[in-house]
C-alpha beads as a LAMMPS data file, in Angstrom:
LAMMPS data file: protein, C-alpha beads

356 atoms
355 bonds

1 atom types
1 bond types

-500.0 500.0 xlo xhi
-500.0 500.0 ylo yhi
-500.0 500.0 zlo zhi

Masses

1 110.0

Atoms # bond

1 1 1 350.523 205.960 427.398
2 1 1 352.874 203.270 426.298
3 1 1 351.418 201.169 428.284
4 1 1 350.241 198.391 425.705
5 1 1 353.317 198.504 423.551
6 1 1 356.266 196.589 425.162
7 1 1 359.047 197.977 422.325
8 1 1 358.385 201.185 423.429
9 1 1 358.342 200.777 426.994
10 1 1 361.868 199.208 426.341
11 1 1 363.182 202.064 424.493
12 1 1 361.922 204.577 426.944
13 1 1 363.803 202.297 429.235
14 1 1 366.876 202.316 426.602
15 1 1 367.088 206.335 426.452
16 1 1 367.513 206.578 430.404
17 1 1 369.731 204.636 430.704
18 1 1 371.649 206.328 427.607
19 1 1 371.273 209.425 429.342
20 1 1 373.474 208.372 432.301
21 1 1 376.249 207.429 430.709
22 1 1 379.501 209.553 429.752
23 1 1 379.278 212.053 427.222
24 1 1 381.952 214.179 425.476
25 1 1 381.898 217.722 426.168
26 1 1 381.244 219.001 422.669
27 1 1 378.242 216.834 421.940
28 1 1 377.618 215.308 418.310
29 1 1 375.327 216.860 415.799
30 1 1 373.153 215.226 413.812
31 1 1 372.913 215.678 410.151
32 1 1 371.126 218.755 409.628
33 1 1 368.804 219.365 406.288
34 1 1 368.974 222.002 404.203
35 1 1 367.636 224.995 406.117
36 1 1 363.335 226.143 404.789
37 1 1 362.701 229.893 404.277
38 1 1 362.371 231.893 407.943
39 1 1 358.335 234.094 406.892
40 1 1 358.525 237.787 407.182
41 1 1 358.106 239.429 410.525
42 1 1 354.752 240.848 411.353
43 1 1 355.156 244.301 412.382
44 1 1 353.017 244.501 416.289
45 1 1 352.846 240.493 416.370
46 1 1 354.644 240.613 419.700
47 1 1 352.207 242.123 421.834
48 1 1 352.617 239.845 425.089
49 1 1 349.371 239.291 425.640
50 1 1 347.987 238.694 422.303
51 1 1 351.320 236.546 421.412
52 1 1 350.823 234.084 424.601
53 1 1 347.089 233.839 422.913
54 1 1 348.602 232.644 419.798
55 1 1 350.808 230.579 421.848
56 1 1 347.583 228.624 422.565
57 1 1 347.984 224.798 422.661
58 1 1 351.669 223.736 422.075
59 1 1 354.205 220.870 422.877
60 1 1 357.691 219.954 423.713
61 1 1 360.105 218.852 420.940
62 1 1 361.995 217.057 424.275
63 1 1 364.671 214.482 424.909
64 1 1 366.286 215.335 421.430
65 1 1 368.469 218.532 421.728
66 1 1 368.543 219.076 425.499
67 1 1 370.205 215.717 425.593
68 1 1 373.378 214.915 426.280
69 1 1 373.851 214.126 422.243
70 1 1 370.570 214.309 420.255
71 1 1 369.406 210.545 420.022
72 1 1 371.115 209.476 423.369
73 1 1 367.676 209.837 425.067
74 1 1 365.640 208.500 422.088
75 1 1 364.617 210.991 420.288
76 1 1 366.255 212.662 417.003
77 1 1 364.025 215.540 415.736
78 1 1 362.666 214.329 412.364
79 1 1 360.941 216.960 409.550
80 1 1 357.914 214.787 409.597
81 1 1 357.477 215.360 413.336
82 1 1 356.610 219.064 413.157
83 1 1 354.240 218.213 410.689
84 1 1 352.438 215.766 412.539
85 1 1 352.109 218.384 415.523
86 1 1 350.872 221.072 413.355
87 1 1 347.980 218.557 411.489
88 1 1 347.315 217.485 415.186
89 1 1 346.320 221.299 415.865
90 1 1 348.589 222.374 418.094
91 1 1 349.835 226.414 418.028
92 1 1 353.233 226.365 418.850
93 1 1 356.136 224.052 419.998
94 1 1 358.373 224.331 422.698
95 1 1 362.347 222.719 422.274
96 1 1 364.447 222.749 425.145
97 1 1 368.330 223.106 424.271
98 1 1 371.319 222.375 425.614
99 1 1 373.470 225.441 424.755
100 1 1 375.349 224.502 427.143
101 1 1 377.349 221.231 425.790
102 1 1 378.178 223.302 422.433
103 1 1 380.126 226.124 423.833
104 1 1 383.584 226.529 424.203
105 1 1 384.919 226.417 427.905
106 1 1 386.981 229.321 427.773
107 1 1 385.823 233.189 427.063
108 1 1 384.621 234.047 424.263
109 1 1 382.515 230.703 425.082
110 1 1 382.164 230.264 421.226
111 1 1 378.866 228.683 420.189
112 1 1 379.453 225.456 417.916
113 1 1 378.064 226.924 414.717
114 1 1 377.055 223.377 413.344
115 1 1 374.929 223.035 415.962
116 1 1 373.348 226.631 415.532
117 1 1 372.638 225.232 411.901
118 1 1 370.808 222.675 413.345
119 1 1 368.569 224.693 415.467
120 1 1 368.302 226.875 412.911
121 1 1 366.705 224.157 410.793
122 1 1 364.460 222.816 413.902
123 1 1 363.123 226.416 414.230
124 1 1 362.604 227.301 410.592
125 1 1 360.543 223.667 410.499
126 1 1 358.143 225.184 413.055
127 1 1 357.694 229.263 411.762
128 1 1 357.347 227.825 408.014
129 1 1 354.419 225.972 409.302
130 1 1 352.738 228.726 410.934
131 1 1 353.812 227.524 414.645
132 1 1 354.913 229.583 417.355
133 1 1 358.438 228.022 418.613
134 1 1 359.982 229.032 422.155
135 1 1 363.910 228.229 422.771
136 1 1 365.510 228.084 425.888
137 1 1 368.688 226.911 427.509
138 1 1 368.150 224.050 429.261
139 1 1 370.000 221.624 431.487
140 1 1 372.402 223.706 432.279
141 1 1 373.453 221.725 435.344
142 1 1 376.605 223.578 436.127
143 1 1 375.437 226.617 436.306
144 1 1 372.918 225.695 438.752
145 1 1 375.708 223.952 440.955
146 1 1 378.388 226.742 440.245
147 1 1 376.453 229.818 439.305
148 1 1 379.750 232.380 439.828
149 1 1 381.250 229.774 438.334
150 1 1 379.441 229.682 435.046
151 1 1 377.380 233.725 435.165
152 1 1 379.730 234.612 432.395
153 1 1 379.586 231.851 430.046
154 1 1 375.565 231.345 430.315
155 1 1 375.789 235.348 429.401
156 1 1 377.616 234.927 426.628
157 1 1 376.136 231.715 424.866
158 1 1 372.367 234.246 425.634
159 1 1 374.546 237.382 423.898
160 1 1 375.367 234.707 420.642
161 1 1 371.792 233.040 420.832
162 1 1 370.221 236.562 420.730
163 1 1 372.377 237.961 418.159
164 1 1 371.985 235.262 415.866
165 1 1 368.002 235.020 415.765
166 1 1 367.897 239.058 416.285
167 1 1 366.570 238.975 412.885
168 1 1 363.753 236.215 412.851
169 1 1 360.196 237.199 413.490
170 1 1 358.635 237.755 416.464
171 1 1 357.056 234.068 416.389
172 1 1 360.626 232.736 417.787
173 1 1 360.472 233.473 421.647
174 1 1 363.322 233.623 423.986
175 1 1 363.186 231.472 427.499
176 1 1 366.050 232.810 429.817
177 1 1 366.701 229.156 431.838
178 1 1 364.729 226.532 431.887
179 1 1 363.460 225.262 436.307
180 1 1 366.014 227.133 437.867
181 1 1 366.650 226.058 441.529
182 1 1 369.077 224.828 443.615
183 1 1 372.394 227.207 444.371
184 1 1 369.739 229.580 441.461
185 1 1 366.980 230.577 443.969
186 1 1 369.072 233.288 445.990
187 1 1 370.390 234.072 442.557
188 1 1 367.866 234.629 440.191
189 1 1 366.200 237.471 440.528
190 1 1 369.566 239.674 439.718
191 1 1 370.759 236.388 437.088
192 1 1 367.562 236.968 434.965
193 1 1 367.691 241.169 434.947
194 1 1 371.532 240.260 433.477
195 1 1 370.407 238.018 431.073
196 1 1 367.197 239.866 430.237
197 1 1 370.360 243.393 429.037
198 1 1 372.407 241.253 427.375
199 1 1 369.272 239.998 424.971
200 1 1 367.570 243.222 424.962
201 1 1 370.962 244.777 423.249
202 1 1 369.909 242.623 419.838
203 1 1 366.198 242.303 420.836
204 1 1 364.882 245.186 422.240
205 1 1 361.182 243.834 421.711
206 1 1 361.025 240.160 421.345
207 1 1 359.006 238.434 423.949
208 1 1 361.314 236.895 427.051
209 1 1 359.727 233.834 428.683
210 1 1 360.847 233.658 432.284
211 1 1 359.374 231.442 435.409
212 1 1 360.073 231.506 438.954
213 1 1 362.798 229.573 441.198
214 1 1 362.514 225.996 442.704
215 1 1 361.760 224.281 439.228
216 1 1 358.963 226.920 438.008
217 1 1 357.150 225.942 440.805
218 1 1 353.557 227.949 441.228
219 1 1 354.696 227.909 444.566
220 1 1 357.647 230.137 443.876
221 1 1 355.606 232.677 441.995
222 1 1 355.197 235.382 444.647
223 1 1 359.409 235.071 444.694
224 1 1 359.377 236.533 440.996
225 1 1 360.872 240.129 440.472
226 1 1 360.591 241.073 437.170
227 1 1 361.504 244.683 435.688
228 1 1 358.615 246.607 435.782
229 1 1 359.873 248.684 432.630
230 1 1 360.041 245.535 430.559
231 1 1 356.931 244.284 429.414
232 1 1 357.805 242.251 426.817
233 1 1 357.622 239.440 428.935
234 1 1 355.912 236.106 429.190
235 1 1 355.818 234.397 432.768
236 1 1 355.948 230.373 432.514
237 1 1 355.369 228.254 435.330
238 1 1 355.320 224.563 435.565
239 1 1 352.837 221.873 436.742
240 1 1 353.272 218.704 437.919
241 1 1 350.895 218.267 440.975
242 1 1 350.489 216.436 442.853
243 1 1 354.105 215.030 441.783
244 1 1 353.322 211.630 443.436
245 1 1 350.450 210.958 440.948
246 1 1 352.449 212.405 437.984
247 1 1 356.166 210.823 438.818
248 1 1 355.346 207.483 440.208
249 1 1 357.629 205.243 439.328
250 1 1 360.033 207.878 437.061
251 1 1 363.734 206.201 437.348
252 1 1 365.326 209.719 438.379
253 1 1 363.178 210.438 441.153
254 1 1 364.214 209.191 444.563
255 1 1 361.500 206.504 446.413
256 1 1 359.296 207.762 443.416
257 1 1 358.339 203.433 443.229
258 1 1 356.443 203.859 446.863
259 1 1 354.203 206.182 444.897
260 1 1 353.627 203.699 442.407
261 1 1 349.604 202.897 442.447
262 1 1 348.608 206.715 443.207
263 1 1 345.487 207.112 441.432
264 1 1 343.807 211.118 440.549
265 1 1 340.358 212.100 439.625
266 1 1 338.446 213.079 443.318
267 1 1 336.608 216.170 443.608
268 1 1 339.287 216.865 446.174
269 1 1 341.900 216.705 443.760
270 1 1 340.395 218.619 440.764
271 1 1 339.818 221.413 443.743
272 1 1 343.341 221.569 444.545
273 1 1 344.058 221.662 440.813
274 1 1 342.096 225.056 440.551
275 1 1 343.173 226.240 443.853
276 1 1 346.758 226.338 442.220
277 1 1 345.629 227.725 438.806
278 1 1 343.492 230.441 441.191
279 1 1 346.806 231.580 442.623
280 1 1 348.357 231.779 439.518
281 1 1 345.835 233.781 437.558
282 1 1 345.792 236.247 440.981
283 1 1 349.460 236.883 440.701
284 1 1 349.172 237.291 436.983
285 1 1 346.644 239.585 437.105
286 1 1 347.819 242.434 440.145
287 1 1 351.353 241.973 437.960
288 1 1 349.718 242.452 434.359
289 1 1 351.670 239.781 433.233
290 1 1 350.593 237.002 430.879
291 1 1 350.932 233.347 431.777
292 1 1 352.289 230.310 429.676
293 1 1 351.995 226.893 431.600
294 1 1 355.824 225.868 429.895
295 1 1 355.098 222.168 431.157
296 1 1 352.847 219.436 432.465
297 1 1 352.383 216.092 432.104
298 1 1 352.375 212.624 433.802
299 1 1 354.585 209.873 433.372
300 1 1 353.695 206.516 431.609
301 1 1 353.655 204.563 434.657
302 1 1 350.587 206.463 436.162
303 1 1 347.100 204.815 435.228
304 1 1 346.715 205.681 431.829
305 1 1 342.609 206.690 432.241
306 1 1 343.868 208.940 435.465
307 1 1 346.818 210.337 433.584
308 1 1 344.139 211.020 430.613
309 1 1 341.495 212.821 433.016
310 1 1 344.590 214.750 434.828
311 1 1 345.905 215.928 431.357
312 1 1 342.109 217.279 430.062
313 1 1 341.638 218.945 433.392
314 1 1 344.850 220.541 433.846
315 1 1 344.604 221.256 430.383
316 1 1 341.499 222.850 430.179
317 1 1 342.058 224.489 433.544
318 1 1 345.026 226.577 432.171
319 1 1 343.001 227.863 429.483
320 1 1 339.737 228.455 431.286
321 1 1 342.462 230.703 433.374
322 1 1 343.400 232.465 429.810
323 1 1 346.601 230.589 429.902
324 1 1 348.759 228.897 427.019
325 1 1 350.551 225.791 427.518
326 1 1 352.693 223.126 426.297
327 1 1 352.339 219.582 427.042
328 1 1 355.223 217.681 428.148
329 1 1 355.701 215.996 425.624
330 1 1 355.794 214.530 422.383
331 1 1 356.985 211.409 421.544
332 1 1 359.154 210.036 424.920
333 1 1 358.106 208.510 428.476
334 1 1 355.639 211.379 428.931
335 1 1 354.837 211.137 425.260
336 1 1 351.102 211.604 423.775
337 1 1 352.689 210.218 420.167
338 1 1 354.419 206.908 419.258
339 1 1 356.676 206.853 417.377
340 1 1 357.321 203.170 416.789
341 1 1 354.048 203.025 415.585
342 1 1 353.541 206.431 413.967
343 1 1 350.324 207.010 415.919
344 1 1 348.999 209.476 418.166
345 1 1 347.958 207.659 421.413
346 1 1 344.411 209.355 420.971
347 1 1 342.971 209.324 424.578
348 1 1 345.931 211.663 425.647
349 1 1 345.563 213.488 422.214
350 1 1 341.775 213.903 422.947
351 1 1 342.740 215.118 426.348
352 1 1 345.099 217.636 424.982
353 1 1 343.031 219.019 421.612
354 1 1 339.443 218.075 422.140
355 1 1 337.366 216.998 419.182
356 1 1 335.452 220.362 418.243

Bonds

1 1 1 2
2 1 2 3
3 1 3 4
4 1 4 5
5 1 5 6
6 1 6 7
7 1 7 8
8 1 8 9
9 1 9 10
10 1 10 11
11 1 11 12
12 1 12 13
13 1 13 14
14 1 14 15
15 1 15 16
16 1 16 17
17 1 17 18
18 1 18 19
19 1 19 20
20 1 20 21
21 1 21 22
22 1 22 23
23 1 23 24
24 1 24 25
25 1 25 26
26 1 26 27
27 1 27 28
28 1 28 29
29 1 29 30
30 1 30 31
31 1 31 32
32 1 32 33
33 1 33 34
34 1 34 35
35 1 35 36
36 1 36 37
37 1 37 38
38 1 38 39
39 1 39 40
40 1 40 41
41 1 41 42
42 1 42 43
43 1 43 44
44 1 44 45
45 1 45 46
46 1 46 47
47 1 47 48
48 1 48 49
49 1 49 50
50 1 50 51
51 1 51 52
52 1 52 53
53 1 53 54
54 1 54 55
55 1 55 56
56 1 56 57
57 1 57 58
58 1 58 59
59 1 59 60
60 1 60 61
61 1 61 62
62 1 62 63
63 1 63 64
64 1 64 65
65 1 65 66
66 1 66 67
67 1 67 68
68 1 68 69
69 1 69 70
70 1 70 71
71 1 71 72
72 1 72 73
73 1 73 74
74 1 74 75
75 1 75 76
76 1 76 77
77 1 77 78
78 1 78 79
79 1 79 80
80 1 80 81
81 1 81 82
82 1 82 83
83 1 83 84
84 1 84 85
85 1 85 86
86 1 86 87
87 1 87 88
88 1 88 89
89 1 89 90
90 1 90 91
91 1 91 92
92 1 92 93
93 1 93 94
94 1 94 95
95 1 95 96
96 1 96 97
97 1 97 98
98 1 98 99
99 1 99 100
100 1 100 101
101 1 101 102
102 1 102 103
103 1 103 104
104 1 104 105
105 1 105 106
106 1 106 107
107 1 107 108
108 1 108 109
109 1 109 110
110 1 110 111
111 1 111 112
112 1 112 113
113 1 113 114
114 1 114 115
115 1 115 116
116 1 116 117
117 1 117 118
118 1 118 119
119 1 119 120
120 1 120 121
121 1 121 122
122 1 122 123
123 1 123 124
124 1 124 125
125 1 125 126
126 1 126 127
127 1 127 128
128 1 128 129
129 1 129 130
130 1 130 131
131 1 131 132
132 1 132 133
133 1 133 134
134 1 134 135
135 1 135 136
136 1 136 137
137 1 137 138
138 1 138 139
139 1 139 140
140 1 140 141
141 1 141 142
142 1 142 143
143 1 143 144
144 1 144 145
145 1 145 146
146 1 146 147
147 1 147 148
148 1 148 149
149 1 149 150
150 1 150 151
151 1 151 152
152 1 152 153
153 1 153 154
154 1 154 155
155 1 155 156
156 1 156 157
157 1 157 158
158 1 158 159
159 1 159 160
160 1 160 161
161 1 161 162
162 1 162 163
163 1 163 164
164 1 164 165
165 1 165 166
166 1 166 167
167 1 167 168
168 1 168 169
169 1 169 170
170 1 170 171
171 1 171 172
172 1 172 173
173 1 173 174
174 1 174 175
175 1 175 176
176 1 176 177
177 1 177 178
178 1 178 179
179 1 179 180
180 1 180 181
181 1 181 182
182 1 182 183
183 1 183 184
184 1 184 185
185 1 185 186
186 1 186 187
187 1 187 188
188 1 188 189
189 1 189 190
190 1 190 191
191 1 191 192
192 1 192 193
193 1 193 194
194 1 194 195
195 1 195 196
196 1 196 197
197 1 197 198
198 1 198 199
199 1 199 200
200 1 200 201
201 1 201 202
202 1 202 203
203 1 203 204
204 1 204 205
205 1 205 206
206 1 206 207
207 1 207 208
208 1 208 209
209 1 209 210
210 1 210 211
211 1 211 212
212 1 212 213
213 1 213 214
214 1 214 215
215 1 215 216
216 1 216 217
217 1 217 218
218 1 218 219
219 1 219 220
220 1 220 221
221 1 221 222
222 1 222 223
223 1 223 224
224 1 224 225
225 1 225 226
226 1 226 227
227 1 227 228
228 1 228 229
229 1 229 230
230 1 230 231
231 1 231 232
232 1 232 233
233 1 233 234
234 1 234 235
235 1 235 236
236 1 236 237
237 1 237 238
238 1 238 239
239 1 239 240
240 1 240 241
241 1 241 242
242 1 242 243
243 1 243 244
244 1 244 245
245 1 245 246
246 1 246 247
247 1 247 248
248 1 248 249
249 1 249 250
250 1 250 251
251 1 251 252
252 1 252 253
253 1 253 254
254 1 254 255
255 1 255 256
256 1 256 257
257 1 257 258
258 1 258 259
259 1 259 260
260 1 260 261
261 1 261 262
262 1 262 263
263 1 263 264
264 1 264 265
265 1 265 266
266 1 266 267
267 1 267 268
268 1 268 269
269 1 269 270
270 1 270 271
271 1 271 272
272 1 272 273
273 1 273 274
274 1 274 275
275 1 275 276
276 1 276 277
277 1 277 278
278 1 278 279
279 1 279 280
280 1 280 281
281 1 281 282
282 1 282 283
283 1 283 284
284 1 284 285
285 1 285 286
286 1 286 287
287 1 287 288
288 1 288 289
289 1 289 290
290 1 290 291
291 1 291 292
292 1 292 293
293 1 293 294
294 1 294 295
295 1 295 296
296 1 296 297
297 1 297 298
298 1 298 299
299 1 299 300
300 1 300 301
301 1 301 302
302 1 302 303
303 1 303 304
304 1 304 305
305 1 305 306
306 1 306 307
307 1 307 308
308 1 308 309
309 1 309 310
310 1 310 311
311 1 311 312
312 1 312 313
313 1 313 314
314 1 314 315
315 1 315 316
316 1 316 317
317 1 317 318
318 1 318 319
319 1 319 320
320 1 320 321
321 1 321 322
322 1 322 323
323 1 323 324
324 1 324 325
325 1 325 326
326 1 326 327
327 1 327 328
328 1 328 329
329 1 329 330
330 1 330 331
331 1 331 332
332 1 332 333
333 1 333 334
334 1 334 335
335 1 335 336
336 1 336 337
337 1 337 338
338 1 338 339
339 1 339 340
340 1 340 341
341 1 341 342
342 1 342 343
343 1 343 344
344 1 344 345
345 1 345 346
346 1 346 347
347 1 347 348
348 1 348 349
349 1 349 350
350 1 350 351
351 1 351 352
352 1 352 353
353 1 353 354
354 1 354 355
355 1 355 356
């Protein structure tokens, strides 16, 4: 992708930089349209299962409201994008948050409530057009660096987030933390079961999406404890392997330029590819748990026919596995859709919603 279109590979370029620089702590808001019509519940939608069928063939919304300030990274959420993804064909969108720059910094941890209005309008865009749409908090860097730090505060922005939406249809999922890792993987197994209460106290049956330690990693799976007594719960992992191929040259990865070059597509790596999705669907099924692949995706800088034949496989791979995913992700330096041009780059869009 953007690998013809010089403007775009500049802005990419723009938004990283933008994302390094000094932000306030209570981030701007952008203006926020008038709010559409949230559709009725459907009573016994939320099966997990059944809902991480529906979840299907989704995308990240990213680089927009997990952002420092939405538009810092390049991306502003825009009505016309949700519409775009849903004539595309995808099920359901994925848009990471961060809570975590709109909260006060002192208990109660108040939730800025014009930025809940603007959520609330990013949501609404997806359920009024018949799309699935999974929240998290994400980026929640000091928590990960100072979890006894910040346990009470990331419990309280989940108590307001849960409370709020407790009334929206079962269509809106819940994801607990986005990769944790770091200071997190000791932690998390008691972190989640906390976090997991304090949203069951509004939402005693919405479904939870939660993914192991060390960034989601398939790896980390077997680390997982989940309560058993809780199944309202979707697993997510992440996949980005072999991370050489799909981070060459990404600016925030250190020595990632030596990988620069690494080409994908041998029968040894589509066999190590399904090795990994093998694992996954074994641990999913002795733990009865259902399996949404949150992420994936290669960076622009890869070969654009490798990063094309890695999407499709990994892709196809997930659901051959009777997995969901979301692609990672719309419109940025991972992005299958251009904005500039207001085009679909189709060879990752083929790779990603086959022609039927």
């Amino acid at each position: 992708m953007k690998v013809i279109v010089p403007l775009v590979i500049l802005l990419s370029c723009a938004a990283l930089v933008a994302a390094c620089c000094s932000v306030p702590v209570r981030d701007s808001v952008s203006e926020t349209p008038a709010a559409t019509p949230v559709p009725t519940a459907i009573p016994g939608s939320n099966d997990p299962f059944a809902q991480n069928a529906r979840l299907g063939r989704g995308i990240n919304l990213a680089n927009a409201l997990e952002a420092p300030a939405e538009g810092v990274w390049g991306v502003t959420l825009e009505e016309e994008y949700f519409q775009i993804v849903k004539d595309a064909g995808f099920d359901a969108v994925r848009i990471p948050i961060r809570w975590s720059g709109y909260a006060d910094d002192t208990p109660p941890y108040t939730l800025d409530p014009t930025f809940f209005e603007r959520v609330d309008w990013a949501v609404e865009q997806a359920l009024s057009r018949d799309m699935l749409v999974v929240i998290n908090i994400h980026n929640y860097e000091k928590l990960v660096r100072e979890p006894a730090e910040h346990k009470d505060r990331f419990l309280a922005i989940w108590a307001q987030i849960a409370e709020h939406y407790q009334d929206y249809p079962d269509d809106l999922l819940f994801e607990i933390l986005n990769e944790p890792n770091g200071t997190l993987d000791d932690l998390w197994n008691d972190l989640l079961v906390e976090a997991l209460d304090v949203i069951r106290q509004t939402n005693p049956r919405r479904n939870v999406v939660i993914g192991p330690v060390e960034w989601n990693n398939v790896d980390a799976l077997p680390l997982l404890e989940l309560p058993e007594d809780d199944r309202h719960i979707i697993v997510t992992v992440h996949y980005y392997n072999p991370f050489p191929f799909t981070h060459q040259g990404a600016e925030w990865v250190s020595d990632s330029y030596e990988w620069m070059g690494t080409t994908w597509g041998s029968e040894a790596d589509k066999q190590a590819v399904v090795a990994d999705f093998d694992r996954v669907a074994a641990w999913a099924e002795a733990h009865d748990r259902p399996i949404y692949v949150g992420e994936f995706g290669a960076y622009r800088k890869a070969d654009q026919e490798d990063r094309v034949l890695w999407t499709d496989f990994v892709a196809r791979q997930a659901e051959a596995h009777g997995m969901s995913w979301a692609y990672w992700e719309f419109c940025s330096s991972f992005g299958a859709y251009d904005t500039m041009w207001g085009a679909w780059y189709e060879d990752l869009l083929g790779a990603l919603i086959p022609a039927e």
